[in-house]
C-alpha positions in Angstrom: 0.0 0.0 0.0 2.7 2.4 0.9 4.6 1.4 -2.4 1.2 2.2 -4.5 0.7 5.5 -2.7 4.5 6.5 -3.4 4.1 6.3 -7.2 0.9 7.6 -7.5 2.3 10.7 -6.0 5.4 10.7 -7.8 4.3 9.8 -11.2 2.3 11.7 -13.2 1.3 8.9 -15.6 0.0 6.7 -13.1 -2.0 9.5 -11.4 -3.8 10.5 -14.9 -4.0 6.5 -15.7 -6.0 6.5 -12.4 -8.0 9.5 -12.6 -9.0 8.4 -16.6 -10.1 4.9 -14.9 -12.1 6.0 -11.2 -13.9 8.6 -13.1 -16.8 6.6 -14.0 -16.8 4.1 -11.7 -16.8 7.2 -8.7 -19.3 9.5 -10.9 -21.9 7.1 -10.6 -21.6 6.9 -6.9 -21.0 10.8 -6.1 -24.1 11.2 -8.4 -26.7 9.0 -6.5 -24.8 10.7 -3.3 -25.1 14.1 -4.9 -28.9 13.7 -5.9 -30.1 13.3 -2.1 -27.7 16.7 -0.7 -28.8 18.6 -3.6 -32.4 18.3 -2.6 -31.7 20.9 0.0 -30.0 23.4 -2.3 -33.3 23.6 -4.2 -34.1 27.0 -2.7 -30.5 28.7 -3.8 -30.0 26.8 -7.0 -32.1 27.6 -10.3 -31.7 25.7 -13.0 -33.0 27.3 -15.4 -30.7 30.1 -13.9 -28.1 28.1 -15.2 -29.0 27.4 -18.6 -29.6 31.2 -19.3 -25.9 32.2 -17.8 -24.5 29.8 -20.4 -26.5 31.7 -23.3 -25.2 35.1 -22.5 -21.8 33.6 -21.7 -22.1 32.6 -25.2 -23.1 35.7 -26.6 -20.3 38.0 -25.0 -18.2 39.3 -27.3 -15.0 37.8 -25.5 -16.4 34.5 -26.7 -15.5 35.8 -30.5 -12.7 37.0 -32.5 -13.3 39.9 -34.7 -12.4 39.1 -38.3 -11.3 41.0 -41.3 -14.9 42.5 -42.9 -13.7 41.0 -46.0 -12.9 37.6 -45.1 -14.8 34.4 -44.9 -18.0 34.2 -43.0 -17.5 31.4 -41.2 -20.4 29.1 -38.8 -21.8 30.6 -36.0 -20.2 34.5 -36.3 -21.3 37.7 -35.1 -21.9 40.5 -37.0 -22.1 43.9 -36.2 -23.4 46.9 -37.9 -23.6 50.6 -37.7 -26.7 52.1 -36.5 -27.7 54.3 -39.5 -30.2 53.6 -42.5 -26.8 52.0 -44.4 -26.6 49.3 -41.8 -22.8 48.9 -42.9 -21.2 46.1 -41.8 -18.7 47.2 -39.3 -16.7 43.6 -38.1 -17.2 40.0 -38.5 -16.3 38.1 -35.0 -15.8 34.5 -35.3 -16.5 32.3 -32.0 -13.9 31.5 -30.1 -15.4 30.1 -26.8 -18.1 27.9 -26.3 -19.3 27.5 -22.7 -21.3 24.4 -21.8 -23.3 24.1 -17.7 -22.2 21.3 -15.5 -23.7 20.2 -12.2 -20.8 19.8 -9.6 -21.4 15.5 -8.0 -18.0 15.5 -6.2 -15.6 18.3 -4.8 -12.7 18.3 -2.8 -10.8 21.0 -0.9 -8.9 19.6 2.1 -5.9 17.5 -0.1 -3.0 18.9 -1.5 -4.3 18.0 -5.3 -8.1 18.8 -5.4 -10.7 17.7 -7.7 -14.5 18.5 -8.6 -16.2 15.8 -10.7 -18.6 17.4 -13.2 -21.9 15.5 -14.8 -20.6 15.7 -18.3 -18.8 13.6 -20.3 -17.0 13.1 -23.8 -20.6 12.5 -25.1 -21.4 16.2 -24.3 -18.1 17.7 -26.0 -16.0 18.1 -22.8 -12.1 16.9 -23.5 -8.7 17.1 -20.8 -7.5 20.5 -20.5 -10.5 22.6 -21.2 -11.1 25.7 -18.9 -13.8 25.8 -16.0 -15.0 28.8 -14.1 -18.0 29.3 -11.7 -20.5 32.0 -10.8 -18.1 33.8 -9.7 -15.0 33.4 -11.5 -11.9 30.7 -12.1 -12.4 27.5 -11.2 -9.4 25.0 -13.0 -8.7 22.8 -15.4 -10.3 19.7 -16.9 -8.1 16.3 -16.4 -9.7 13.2 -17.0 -13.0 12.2 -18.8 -14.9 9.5 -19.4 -18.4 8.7 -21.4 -20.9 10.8 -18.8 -18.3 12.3 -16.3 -14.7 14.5 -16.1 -12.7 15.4 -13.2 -11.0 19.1 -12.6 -8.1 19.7 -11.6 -9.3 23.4 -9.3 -7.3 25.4 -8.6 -6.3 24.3 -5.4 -3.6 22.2 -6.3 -0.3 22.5 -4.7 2.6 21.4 -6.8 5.3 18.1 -5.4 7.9 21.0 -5.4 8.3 24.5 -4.0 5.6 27.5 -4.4 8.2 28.7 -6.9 8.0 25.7 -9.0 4.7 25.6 -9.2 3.7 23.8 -11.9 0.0 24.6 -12.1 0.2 28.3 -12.0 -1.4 29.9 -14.9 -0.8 33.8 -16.4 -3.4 36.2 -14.9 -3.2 40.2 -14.9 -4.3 43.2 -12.1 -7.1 44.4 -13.7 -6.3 48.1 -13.3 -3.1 48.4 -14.2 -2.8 45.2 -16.9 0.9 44.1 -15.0 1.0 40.1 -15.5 2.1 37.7 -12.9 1.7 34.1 -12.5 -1.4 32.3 -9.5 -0.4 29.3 -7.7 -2.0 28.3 -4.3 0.2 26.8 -1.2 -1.7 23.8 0.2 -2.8 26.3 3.1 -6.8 27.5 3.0 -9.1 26.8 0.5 -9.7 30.4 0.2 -6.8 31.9 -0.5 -4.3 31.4 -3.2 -0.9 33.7 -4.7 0.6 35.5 -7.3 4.0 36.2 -8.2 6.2 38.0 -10.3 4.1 40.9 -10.2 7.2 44.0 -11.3 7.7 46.2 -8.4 6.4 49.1 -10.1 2.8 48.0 -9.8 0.8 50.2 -7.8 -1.5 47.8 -5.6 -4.2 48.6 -3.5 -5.9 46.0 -0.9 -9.1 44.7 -3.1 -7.8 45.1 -6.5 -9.2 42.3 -8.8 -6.8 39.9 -10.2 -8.2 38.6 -13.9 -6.7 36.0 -16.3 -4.7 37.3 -19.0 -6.0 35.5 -21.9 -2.3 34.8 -22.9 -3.3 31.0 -22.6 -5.3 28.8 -25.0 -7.1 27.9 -21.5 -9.6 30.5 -20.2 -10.8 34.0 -21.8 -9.5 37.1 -21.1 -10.9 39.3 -18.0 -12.2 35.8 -15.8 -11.5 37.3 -11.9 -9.7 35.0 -10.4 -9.0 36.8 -7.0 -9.1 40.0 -4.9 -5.6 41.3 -3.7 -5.4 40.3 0.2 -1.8 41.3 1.4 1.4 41.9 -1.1 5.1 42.3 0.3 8.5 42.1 -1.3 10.8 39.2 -0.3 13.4 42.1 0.5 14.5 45.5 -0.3 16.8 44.4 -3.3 13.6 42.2 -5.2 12.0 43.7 -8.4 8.9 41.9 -7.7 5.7 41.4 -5.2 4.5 38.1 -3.7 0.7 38.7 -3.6 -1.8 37.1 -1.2 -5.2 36.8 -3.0 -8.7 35.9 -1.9 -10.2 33.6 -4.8 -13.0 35.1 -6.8 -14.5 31.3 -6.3 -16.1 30.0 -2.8 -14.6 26.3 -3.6 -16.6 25.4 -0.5 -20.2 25.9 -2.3 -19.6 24.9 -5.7 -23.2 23.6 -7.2 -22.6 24.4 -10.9 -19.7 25.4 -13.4 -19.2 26.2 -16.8 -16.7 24.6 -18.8 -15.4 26.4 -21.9 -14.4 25.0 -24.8 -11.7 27.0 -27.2 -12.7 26.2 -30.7 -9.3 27.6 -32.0 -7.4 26.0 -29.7 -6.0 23.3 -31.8 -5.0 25.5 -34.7 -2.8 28.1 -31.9 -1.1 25.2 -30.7 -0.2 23.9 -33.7 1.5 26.9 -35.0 3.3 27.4 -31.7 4.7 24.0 -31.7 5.6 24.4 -35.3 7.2 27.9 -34.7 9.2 26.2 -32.0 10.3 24.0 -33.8 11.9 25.7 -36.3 14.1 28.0 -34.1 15.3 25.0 -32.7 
């Protein structure tokens, strides 16, 4: 036992191998679990709430890319046009993010990797590494899926090495100022998570909102993520902040989530791996 719980700490392989086979198996127990504790939610959970968030997430106009006027109109676009008798066409946006609801079965908080299992499955479009925020904001990342179910990787995750060496921190930005820096959380509260490498001329103010950056194929731009708790320098000689953050989310009443889905994302990679490597 000791042996099994070393590798599946140490190995990243077996831990995904694991995830990819309990998910279904475990989401058909966490849902008949689920169905009984969300009977007294009824009164601060509306479905149909729900369903209508994921329109107008759908219609925002961060879910689109604006497009040459004179290009291609491709599938499911947006187009806008001026206001006068002309009705010129003024930009054609293509979608770019596609946001599907998900009723939350399973979540975890209290472990040093933590993850929410999500009623949908490959059968509903939802595939590893897809984006999921909340209500209120960021949420993580999806991992595994199976037929009906997937399991998130939330943001609560606290690397095998050093807060430094994070390795599920992902880019965000202060949202009045635009200076980018990189969230991780410590294995400490549920709560509460950190962003570094924030330059030391940023000018921060307790309850500035913290956003993602969009520089990732992950989330949009402009998700909140946090509000700015504490921030220090490690000494008088370091060019940049260590900030304490209070997560946009409440990972302790999670009930639904949105997972998005970046129709583009394929083709971005693709040229960035190809671009990298050529200048190899």
């Amino acid at each position: 036992m000791i042996c099994f719980i070393f590798v599946f700490r140490n190995n990243n392989f077996q831990r995904t191998v694991y995830l990819n086979s309990a998910s279904s198996i475990s989401g058909k127990l966490y849902t008949k679990y689920n169905g009984v504790q969300y009977y007294f939610h009824l009164q601060s959970t509306n479905d149909s709430l729900v369903k209508e968030n994921v329109r107008l997430h759908n219609e925002l106009n961060s879910s689109f890319d604006t497009r040459d006027t004179g290009t291609f109109v491709k599938f499911d676009t947006l187009r806008k046009y001026s206001n006068d008798t002309a009705r010129k066409l003024l930009s054609t946006e293509m979608r770019k993010f596609l946001y599907r609801e998900a009723k939350v079965i399973n979540n975890s908080v209290n472990r040093e990797i933590n993850t929410i299992t999500i009623r949908r499955g490959s059968k509903d479009g939802i595939r590893p590494n897809m984006g999921v925020i909340g209500p209120d904001g960021a949420v993580g990342v999806v991992r595994s899926v199976s037929e009906n179910y997937a399991v998130v990787i939330s943001l609560l995750y606290k690397s095998s090495g050093s807060a430094n060496n994070s390795n599920f921190g992902f880019s965000a930005k202060l949202k009045n100022s635009g200076e980018i820096g990189t969230v991780y959380w410590d294995g400490a509260s549920g709560g509460y998570g950190y962003m570094k490498d924030v330059p030391r001329s940023a000018k921060l103010h307790k309850g500035d909102t913290i956003i993602t950056s969009g520089f990732s194929a992950v989330f949009p731009e402009n998700i909140a993520v946090g509000y700015i708790d504490t921030f220090r320098l490690s000494d008088k000689s370091s060019t940049a902040y260590s900030i304490r953050m209070k997560f946009a989310t409440n990972f302790y009443n999670l009930q639904y989530v949105y997972v998005i889905e970046n129709l583009l994302r394929d083709e971005q990679t693709r040229l960035e791996d190809s671009t990298r490597n050529l200048l190899k």
